[in-house]
BALOKOL-947783 format. One record per atom (N, C-alpha, C): residue in one letter; x, y, z. Coordinates in steps of 0.001 Angstrom, whole numbers, padded with zeros to 6 digits, always signed. Example, Ala and Ser with C-alpha at 12.3 -4.5 7.8 and 13.67 -1.06 7.14 Angstrom:
<nodes>
A+013190-005690+007800;A+012300-004500+007800;A+013200-003300+007800;S+012850-002250+007080;S+013670-001060+007140;S+012900+000030+007870;
</nodes>
This chain:
<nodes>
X+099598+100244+099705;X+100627+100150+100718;X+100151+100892+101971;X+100375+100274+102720;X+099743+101061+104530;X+101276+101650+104828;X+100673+102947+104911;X+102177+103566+105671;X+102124+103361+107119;X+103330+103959+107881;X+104074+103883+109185;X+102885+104860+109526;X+102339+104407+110903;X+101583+105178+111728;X+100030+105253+111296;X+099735+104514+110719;X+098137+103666+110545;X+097637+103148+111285;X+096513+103527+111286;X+095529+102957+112713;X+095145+101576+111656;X+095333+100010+111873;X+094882+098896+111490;X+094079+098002+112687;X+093702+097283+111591;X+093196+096027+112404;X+093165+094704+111478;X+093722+093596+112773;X+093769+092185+111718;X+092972+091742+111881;X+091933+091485+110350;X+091108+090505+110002;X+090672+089341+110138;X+091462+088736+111022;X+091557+087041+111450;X+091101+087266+113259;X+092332+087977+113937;X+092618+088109+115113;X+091821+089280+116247;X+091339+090246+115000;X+090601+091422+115677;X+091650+092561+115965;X+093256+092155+116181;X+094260+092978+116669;X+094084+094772+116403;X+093982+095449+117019;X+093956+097028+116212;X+095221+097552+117149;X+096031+098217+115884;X+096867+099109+117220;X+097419+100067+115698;X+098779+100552+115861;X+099372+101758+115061;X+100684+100652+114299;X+100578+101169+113270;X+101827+100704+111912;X+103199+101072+112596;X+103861+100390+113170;X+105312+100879+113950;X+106485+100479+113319;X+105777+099438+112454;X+107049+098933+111578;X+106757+098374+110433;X+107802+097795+109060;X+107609+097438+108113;X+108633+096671+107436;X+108542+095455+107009;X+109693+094627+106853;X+109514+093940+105330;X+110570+094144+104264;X+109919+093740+103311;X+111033+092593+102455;X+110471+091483+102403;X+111254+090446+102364;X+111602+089860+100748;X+112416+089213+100703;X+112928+089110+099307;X+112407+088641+098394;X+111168+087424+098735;X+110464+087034+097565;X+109015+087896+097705;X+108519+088750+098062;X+107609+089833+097549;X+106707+089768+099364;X+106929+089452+100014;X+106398+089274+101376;X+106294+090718+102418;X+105117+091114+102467;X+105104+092624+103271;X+104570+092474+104778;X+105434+092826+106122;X+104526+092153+107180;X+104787+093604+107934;X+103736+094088+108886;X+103675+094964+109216;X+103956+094919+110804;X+104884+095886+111534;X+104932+095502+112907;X+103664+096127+113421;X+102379+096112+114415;X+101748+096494+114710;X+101695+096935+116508;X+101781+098167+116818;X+101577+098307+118642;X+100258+098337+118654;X+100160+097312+119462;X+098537+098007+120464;X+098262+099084+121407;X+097153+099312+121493;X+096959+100790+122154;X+095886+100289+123444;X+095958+099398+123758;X+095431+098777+125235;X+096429+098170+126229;X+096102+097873+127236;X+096937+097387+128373;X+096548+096082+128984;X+096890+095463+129065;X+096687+093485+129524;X+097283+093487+131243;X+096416+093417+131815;X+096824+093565+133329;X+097617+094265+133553;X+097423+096050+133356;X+098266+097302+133469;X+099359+097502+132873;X+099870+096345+131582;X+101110+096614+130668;X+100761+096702+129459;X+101468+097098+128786;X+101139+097298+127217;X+101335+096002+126441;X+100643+095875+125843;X+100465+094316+124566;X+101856+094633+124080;X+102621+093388+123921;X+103546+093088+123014;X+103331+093140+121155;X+104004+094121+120915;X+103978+094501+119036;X+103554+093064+118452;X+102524+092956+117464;X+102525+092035+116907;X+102978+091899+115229;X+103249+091382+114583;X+103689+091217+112918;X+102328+090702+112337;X+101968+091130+110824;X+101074+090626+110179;X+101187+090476+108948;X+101064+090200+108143;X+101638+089974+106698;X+100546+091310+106322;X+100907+092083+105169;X+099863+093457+105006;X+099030+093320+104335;X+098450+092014+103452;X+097543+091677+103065;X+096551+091443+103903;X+096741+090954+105111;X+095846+090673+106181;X+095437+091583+107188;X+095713+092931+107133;X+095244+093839+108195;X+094388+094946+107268;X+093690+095632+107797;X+092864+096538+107581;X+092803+097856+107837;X+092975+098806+106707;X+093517+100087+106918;X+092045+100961+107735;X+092479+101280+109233;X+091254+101723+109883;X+091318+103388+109540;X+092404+104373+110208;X+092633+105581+109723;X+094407+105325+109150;X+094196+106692+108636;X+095419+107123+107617;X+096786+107567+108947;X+098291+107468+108145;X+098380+108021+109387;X+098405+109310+110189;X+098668+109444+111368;X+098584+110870+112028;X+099963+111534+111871;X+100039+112749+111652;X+100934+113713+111818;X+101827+113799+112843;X+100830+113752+113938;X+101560+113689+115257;X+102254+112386+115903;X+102758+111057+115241;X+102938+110000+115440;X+104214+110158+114444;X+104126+110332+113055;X+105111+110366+112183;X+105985+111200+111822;X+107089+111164+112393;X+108261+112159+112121;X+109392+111676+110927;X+110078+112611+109728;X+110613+112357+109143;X+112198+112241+109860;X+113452+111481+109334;X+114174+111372+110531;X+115204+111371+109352;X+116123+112363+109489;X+116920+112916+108401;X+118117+111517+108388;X+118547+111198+107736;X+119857+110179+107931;X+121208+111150+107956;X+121813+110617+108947;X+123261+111501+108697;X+124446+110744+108400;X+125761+111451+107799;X+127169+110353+107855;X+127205+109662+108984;X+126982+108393+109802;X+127569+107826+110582;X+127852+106870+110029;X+129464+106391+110227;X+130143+105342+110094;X+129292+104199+110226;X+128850+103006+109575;X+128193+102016+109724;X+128587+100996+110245;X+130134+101126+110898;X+130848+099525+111551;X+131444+098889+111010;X+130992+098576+109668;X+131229+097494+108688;X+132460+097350+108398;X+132932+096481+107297;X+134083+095814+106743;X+135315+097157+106847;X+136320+096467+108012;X+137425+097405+108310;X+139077+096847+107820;X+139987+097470+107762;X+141100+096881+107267;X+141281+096059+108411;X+142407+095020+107902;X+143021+093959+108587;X+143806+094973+109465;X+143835+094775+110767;X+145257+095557+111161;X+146445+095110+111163;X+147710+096135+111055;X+148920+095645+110621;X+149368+095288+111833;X+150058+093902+111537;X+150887+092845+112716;X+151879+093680+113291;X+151801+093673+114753;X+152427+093677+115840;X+154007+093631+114995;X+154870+094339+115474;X+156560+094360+115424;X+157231+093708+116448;X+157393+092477+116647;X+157938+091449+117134;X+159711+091572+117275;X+160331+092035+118161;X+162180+092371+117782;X+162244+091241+118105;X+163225+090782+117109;X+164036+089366+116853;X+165413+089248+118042;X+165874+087992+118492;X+166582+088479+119224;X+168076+087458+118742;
</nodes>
């Protein structure tokens, strides 16, 4: 498994940049978000995806890239009560 913040490169494409993301899909499918670390007419390359079979673990990751990120209680949004109907006076 390539962790978050791996220096890779894809095997097909040449792509090298840092492990920024990781998406792991329901029938056994692992694709890795990848940033590049070059600039294309003074902007930064757009993140690319790779399935993780296909990239190449260049270094491990760095310390200074990977921070652990505590989770806290926040309310998630999700499934809320119905609210109770409006009081309509009859006349």
């Amino acid at each position: 498994m390539i962790e978050l913040g791996s220096e890779v490169k894809d095997t097909i494409t040449g792509f090298k940049g840092i492990v920024v993301g990781r998406c792991e899909w329901l029938h056994g499918c692992t694709r890795l978000t990848v940033e590049g670390q070059t600039l294309h007419e003074g902007k930064p390359v757009d993140p690319q995806w790779f399935d993780e079979q296909r990239v190449e673990l260049l270094k491990g990751p760095s310390a200074k890239i990977v921070k652990t990120v505590k989770q806290t209680e926040v309310p998630s949004g999700g499934p809320m009560p119905d609210p109770k109907p409006a009081k309509v006076p009859r006349r």
